[in-house]
Backbone as CSV, one residue per row, in Angstrom:
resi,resn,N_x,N_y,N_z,CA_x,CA_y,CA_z,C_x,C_y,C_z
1,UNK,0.844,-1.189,0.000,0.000,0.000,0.000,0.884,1.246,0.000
2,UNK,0.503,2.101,-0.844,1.390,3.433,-1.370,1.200,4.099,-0.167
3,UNK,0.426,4.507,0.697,0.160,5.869,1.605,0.812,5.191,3.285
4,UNK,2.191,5.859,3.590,2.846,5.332,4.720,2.158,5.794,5.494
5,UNK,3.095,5.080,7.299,2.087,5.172,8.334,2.320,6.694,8.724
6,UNK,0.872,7.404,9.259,0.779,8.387,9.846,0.770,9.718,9.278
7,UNK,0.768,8.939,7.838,0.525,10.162,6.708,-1.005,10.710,6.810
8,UNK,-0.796,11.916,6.164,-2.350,12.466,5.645,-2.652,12.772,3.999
9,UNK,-3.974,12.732,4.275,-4.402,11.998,2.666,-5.167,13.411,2.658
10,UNK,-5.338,14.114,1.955,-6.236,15.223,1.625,-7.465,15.332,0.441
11,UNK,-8.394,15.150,0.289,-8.952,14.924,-1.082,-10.088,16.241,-1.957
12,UNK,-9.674,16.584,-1.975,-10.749,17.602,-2.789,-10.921,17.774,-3.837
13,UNK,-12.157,18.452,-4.009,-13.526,18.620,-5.246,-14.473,19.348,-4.757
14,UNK,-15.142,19.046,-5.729,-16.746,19.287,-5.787,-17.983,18.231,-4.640
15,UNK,-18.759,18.844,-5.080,-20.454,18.296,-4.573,-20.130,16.361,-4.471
16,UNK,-19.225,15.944,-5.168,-19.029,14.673,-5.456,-18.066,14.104,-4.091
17,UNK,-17.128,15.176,-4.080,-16.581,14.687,-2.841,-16.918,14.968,-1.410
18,UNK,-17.374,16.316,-1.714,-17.977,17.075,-0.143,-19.346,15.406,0.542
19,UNK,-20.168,15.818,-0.282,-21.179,14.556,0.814,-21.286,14.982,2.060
20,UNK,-21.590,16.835,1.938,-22.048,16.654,3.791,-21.137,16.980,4.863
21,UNK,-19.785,17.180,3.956,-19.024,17.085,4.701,-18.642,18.370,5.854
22,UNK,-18.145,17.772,7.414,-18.289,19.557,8.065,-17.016,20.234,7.836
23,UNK,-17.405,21.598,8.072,-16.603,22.841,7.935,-15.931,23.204,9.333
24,UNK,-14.953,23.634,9.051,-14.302,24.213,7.320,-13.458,23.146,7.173
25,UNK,-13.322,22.106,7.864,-12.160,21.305,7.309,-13.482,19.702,7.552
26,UNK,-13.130,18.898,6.669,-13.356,17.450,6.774,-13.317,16.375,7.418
27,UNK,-13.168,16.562,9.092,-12.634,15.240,9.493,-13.275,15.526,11.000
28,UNK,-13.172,14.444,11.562,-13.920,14.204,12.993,-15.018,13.247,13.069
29,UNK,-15.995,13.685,14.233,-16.896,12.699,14.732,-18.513,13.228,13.648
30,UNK,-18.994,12.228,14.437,-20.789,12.343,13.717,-20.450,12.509,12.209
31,UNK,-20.197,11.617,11.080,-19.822,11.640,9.655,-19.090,13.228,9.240
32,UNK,-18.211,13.703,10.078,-18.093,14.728,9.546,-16.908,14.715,8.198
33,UNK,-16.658,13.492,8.160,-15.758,13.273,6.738,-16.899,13.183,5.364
34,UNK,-18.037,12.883,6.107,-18.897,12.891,4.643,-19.189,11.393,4.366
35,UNK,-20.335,11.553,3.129,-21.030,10.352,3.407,-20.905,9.695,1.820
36,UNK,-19.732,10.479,1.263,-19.594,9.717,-0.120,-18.162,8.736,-0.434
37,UNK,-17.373,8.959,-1.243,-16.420,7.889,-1.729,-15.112,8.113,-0.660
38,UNK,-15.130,9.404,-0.092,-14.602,9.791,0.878,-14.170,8.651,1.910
39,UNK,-15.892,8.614,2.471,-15.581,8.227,3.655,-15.489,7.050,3.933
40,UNK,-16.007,6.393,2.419,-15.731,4.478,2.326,-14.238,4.640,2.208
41,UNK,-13.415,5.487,1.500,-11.934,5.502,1.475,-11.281,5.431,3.144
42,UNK,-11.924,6.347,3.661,-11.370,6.385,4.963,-11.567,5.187,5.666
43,UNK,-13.059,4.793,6.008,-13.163,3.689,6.501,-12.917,2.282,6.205
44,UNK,-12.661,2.093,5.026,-11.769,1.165,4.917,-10.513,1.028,5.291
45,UNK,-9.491,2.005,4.758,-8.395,2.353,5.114,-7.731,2.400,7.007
46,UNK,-8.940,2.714,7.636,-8.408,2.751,9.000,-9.039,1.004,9.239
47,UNK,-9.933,0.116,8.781,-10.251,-0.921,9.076,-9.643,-1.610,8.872
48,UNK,-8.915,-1.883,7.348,-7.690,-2.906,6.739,-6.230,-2.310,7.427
49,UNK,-6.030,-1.400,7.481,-4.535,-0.445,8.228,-4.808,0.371,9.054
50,UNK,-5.106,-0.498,10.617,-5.011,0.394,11.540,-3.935,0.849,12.213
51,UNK,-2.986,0.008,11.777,-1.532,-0.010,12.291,-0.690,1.437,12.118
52,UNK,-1.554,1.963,10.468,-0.754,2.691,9.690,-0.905,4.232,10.221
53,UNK,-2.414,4.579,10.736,-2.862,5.635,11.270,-3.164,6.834,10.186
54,UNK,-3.696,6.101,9.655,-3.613,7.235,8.233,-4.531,7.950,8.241
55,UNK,-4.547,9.604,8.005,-5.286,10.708,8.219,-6.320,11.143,6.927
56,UNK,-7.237,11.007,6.920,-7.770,11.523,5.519,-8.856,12.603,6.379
57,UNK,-8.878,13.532,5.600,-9.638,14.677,5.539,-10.295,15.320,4.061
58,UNK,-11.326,15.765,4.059,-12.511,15.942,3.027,-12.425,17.287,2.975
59,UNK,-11.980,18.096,1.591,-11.966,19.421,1.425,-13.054,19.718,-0.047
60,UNK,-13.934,19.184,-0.504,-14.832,19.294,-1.387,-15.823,19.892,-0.925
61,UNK,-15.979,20.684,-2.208,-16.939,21.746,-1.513,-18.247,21.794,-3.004
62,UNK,-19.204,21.634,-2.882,-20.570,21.496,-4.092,-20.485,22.916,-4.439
63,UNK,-20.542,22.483,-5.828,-20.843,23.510,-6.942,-19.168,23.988,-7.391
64,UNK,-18.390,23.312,-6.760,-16.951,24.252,-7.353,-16.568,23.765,-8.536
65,UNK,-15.851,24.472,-9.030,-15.275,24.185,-10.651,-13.462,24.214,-10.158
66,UNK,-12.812,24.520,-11.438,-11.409,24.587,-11.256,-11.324,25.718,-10.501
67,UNK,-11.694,26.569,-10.974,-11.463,28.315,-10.664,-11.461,28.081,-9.212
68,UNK,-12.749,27.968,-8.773,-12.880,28.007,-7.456,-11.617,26.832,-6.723
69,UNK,-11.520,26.004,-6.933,-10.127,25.515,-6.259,-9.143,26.194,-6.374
70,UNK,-8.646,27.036,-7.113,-7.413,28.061,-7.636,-8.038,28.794,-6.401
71,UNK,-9.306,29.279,-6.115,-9.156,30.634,-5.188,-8.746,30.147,-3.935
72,UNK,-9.383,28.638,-3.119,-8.755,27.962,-2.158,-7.847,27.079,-1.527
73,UNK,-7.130,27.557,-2.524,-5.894,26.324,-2.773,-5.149,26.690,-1.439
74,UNK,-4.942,27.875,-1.391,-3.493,28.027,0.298,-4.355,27.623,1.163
75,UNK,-5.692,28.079,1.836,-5.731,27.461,2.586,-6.476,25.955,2.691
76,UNK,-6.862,25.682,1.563,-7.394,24.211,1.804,-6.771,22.849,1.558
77,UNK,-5.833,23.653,0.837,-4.320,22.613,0.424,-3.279,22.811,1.332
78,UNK,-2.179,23.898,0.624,-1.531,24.233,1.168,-1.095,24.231,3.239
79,UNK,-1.994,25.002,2.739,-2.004,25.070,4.507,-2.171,23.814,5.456
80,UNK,-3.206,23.146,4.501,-3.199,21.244,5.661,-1.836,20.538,5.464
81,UNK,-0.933,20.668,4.753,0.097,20.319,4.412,-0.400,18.397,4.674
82,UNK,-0.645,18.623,3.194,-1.074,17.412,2.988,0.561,16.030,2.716
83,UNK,0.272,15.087,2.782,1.945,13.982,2.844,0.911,13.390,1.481
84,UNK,-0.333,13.369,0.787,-0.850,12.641,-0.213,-2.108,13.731,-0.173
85,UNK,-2.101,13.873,-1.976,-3.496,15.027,-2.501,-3.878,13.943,-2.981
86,UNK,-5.470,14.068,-3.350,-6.248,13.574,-4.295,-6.976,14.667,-4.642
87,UNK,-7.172,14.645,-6.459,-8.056,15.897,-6.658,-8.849,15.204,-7.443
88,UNK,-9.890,15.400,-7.682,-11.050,15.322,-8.933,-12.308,16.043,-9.103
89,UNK,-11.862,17.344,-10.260,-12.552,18.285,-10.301,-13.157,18.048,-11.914
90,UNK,-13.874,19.293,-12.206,-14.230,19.130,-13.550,-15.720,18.820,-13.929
91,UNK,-16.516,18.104,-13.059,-17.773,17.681,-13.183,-18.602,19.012,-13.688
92,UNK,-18.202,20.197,-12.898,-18.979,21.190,-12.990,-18.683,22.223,-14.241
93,UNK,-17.363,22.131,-14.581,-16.824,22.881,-15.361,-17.526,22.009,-16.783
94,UNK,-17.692,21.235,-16.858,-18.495,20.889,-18.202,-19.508,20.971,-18.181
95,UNK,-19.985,20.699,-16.983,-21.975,20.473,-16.839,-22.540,21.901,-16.939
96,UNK,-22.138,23.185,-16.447,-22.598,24.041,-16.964,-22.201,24.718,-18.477
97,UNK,-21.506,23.533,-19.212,-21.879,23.853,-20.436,-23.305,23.188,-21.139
98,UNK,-23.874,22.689,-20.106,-24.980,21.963,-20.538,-26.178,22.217,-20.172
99,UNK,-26.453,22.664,-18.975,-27.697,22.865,-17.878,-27.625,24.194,-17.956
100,UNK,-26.673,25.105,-18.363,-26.939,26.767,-18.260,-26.157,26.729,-19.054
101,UNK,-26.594,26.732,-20.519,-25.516,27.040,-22.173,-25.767,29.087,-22.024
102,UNK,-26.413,29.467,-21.771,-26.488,30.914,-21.921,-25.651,31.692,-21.226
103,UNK,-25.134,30.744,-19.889,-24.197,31.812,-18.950,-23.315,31.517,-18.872
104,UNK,-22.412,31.966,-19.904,-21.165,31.432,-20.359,-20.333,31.935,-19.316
105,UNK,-20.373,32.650,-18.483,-18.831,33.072,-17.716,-19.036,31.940,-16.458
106,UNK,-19.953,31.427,-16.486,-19.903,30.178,-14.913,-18.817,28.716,-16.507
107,UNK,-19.071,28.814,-17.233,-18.299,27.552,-17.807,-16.701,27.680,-18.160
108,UNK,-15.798,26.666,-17.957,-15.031,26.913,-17.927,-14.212,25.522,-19.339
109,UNK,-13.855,26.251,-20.121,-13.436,25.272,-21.502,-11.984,24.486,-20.955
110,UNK,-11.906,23.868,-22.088,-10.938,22.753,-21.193,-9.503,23.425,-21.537
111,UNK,-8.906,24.261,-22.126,-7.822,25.179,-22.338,-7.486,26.015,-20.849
112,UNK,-8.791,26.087,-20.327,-8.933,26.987,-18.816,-8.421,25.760,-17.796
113,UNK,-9.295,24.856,-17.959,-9.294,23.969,-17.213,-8.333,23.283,-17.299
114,UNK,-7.133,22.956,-18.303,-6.259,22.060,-18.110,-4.757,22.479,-17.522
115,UNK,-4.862,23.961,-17.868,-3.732,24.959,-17.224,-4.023,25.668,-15.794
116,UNK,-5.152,25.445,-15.375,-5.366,25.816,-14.246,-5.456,24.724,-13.381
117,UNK,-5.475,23.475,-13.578,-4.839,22.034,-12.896,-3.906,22.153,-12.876
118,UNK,-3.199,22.135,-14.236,-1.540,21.820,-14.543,-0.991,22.594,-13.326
119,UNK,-1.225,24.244,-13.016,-0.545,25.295,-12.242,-0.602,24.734,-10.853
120,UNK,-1.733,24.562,-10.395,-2.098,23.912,-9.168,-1.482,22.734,-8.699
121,UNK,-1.194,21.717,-9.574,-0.334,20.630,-9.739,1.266,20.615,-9.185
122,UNK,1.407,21.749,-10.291,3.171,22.176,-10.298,3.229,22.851,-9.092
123,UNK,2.258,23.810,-8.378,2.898,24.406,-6.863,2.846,23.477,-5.945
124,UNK,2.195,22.462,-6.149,2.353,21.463,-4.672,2.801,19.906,-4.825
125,UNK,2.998,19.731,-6.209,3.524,18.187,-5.937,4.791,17.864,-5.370
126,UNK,5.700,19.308,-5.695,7.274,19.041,-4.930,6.925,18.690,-3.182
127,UNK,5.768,19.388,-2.670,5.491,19.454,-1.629,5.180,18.283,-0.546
128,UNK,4.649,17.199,-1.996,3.794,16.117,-1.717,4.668,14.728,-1.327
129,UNK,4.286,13.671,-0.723,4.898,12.383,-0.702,4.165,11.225,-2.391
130,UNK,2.673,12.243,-2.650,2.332,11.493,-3.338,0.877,11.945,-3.892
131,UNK,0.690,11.719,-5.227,-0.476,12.934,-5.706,-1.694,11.768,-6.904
132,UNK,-2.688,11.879,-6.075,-3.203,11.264,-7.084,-5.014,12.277,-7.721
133,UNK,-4.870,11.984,-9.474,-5.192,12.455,-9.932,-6.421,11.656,-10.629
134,UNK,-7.817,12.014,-9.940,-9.286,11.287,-10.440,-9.844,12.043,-11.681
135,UNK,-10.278,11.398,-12.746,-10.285,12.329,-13.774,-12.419,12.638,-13.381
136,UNK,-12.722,13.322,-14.078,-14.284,13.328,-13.371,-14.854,12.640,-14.653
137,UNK,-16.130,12.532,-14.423,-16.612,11.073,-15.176,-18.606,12.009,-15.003
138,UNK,-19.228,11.345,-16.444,-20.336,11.162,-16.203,-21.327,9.831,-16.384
139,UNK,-22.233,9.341,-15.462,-22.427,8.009,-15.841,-23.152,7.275,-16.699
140,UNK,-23.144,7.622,-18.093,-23.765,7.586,-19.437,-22.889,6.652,-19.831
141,UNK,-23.420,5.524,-20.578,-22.671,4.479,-20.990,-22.633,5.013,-22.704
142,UNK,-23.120,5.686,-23.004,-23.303,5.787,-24.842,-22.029,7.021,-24.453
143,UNK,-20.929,6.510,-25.489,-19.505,7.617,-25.759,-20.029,9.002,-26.639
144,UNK,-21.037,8.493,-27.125,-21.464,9.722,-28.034,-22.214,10.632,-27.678
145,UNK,-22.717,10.807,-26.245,-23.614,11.533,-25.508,-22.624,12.819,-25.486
146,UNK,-23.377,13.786,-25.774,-22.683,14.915,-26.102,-22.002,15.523,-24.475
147,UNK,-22.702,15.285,-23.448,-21.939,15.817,-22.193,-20.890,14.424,-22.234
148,UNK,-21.021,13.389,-22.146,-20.336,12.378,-22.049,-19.221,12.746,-22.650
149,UNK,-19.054,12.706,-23.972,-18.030,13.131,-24.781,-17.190,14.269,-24.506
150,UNK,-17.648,15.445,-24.033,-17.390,16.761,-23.396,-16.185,16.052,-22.502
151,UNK,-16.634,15.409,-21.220,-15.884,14.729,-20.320,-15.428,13.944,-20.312
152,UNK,-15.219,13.182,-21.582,-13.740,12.578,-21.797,-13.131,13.153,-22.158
153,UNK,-12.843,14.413,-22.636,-11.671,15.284,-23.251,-11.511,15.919,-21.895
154,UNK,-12.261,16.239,-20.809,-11.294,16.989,-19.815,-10.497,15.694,-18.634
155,UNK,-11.249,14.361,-18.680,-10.552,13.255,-18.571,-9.383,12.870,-18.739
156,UNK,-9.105,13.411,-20.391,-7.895,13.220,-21.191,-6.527,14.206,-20.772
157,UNK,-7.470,15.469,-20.528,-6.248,16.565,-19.854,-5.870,16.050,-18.394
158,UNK,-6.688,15.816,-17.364,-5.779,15.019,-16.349,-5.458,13.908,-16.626
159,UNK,-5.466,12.602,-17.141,-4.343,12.006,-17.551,-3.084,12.721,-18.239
160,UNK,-3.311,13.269,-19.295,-2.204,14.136,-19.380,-1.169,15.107,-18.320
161,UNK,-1.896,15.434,-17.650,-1.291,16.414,-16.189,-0.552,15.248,-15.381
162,UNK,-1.704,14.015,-15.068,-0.905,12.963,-14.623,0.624,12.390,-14.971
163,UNK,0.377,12.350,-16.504,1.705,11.619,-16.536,3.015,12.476,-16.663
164,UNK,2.550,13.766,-17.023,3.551,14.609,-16.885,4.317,15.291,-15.376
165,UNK,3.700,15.055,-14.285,3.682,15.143,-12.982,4.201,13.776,-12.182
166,UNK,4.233,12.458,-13.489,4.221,10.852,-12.566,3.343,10.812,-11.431
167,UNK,2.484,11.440,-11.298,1.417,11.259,-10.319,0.086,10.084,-11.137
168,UNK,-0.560,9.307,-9.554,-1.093,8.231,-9.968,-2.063,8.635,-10.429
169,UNK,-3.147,7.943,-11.575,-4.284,8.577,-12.376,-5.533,7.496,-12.001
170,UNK,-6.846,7.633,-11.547,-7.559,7.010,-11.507,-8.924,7.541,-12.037
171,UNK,-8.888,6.928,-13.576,-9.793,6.667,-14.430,-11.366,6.201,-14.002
172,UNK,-11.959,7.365,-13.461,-13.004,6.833,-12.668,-14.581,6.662,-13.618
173,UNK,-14.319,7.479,-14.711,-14.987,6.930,-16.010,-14.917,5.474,-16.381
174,UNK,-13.815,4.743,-16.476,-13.690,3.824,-17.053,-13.849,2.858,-15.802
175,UNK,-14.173,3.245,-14.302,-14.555,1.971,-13.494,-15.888,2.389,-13.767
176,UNK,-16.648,3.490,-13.913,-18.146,3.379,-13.921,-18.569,2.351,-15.094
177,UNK,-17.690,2.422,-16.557,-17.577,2.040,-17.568,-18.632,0.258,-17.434
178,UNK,-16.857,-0.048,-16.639,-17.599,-1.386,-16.546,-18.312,-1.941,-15.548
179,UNK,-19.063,-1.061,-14.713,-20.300,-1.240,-14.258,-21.654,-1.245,-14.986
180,UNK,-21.209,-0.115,-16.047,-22.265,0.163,-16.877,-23.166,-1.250,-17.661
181,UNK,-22.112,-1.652,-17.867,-21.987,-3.063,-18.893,-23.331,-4.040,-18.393
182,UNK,-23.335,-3.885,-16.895,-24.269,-4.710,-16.536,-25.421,-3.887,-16.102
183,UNK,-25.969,-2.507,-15.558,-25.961,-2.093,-15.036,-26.912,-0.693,-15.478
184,UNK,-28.039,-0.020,-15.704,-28.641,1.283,-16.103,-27.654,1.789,-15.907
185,UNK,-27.460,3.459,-16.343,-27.002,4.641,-15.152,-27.615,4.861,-14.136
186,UNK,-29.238,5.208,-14.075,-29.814,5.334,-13.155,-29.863,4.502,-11.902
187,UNK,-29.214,3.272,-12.048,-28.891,2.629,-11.023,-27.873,2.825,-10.245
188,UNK,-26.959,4.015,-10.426,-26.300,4.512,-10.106,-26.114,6.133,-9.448
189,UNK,-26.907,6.529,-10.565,-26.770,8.385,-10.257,-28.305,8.667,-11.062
190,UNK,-29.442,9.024,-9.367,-30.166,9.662,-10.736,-30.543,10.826,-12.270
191,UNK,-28.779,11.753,-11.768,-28.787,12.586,-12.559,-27.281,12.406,-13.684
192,UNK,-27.121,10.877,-13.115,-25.740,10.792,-14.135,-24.511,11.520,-13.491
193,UNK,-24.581,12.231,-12.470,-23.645,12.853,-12.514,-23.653,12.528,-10.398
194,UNK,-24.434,12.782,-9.695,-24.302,12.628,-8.342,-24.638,11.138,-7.607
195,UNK,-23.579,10.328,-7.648,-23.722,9.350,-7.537,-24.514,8.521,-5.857
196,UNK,-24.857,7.525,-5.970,-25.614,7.131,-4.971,-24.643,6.222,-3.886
197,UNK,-24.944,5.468,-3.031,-24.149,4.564,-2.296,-22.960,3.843,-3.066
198,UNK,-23.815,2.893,-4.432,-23.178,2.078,-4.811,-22.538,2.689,-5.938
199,UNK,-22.722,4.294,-6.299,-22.159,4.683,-7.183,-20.834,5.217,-6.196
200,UNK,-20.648,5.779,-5.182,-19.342,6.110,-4.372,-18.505,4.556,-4.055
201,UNK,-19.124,3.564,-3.868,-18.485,2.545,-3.608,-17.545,2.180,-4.989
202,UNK,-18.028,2.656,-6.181,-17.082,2.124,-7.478,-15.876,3.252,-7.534
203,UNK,-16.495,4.729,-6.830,-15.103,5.619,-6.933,-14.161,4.959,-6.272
204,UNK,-15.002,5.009,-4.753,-13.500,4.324,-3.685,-13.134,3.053,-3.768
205,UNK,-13.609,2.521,-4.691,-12.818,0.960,-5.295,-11.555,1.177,-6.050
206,UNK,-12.156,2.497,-7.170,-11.366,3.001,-8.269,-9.821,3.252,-7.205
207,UNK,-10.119,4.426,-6.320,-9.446,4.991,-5.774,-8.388,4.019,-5.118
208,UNK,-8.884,3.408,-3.957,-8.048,2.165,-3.424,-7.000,1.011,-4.457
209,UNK,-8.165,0.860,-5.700,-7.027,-0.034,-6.030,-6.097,0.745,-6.676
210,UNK,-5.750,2.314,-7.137,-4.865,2.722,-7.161,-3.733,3.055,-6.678
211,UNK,-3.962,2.637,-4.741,-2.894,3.397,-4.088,-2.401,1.644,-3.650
212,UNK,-2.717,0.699,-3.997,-2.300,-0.412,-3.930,-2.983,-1.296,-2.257
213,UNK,-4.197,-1.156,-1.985,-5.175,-1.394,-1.231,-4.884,-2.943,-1.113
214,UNK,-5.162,-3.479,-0.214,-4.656,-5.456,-0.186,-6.489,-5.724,0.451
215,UNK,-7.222,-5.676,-0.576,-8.405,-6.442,0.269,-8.364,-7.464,1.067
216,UNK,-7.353,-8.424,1.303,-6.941,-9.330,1.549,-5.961,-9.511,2.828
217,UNK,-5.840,-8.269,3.200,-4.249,-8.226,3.900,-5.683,-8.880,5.631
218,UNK,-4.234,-9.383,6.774,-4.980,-10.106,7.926,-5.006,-8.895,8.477
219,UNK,-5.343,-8.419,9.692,-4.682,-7.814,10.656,-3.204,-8.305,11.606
């Protein structure tokens, strides 16, 4: 497992990651880590490695785009001085090219969006023990769905950011992918986009088996 003992894991986003989560910071008693992919990450993680003591905290906040992470980056990054980031933004930055096409200054094109990761990227990975990068995903199984399609090209720019950074990439499109196979969307997200129990359980599957998770390991 990639994330050593006594490290902290930091994860932020959007509405996808927040789930509820309390302010101003993510972590404590009564679900205050939140009730989405978050907090199955966490709770697994302290259940399979309790040994390890590993810190995760929830900095997602609903409705943000890139921009808005650029405005809170010192103190919601920076400042936790995170030992492991996870980011996965973007959901919003395409979707209001879709649900509000008229108010173009809330959308943010993927030229905006891939240099305003990239920047964010480059000030803190020297910082980091370890950076992993969720690309955002919508849960439409047809590639040709015009938002669908939208969000594989900003998909494509964090993999790209990824490999240029060697930071780990988790393709969370392509685990919904093959859920899809068997599976509605709506059995998942009733809006395609805000996923349900078993739709956070495929992120933090995604997520875990990226940082090298041992479902298997004893205590």
């Amino acid at each position: 497992m990639k994330i050593g003992k006594n490290e902290k894991l930091v994860m932020i986003g959007d509405s996808i990651t927040d789930c509820n989560r309390a302010r101003p910071v993510g972590e404590g008693l009564f679900d205050a880590i939140g009730k989405g992919y978050v907090g199955i990450v966490d709770a697994l993680l302290t259940s399979t490695y309790p040994e390890l003591g590993i810190r995760v905290v929830n900095m997602g906040i609903s409705g943000n785009n890139v921009r808005d992470l650029k405005e809170r980056w010192q103190t919601d990054v920076l400042d936790l001085k995170p030992d492991w980031l996870s980011i996965m933004i973007g959901t919003n930055d395409v979707w209001r090219q879709f649900d509000t096409p008229t108010i173009t200054e809330s959308h943010v094109y993927l030229e905006e969006y891939e240099a305003v990761l990239d920047t964010l990227v480059a000030k803190t990975n020297p910082q980091l023990k370890g950076l992993v990068l969720m690309t955002p995903f919508f849960i439409e199984s047809n590639p040709n769905d015009a938002m669908r399609a939208k969000m594989d090209l900003y998909g494509a720019a964090v993999r790209r950011i990824a490999a240029k950074y060697d930071a780990i990439v988790v393709d969370t499109q392509n685990a919904f992918n093959e859920v899809l196979e068997h599976l509605y969307s709506g059995t998942l997200a009733w809006d395609r986009v805000h996923p349900n129990q078993a739709g956070h359980a495929v992120l933090a599957r995604a997520f875990l088996q990226a940082i090298g998770y041992d479902y298997n390991k004893s205590l």
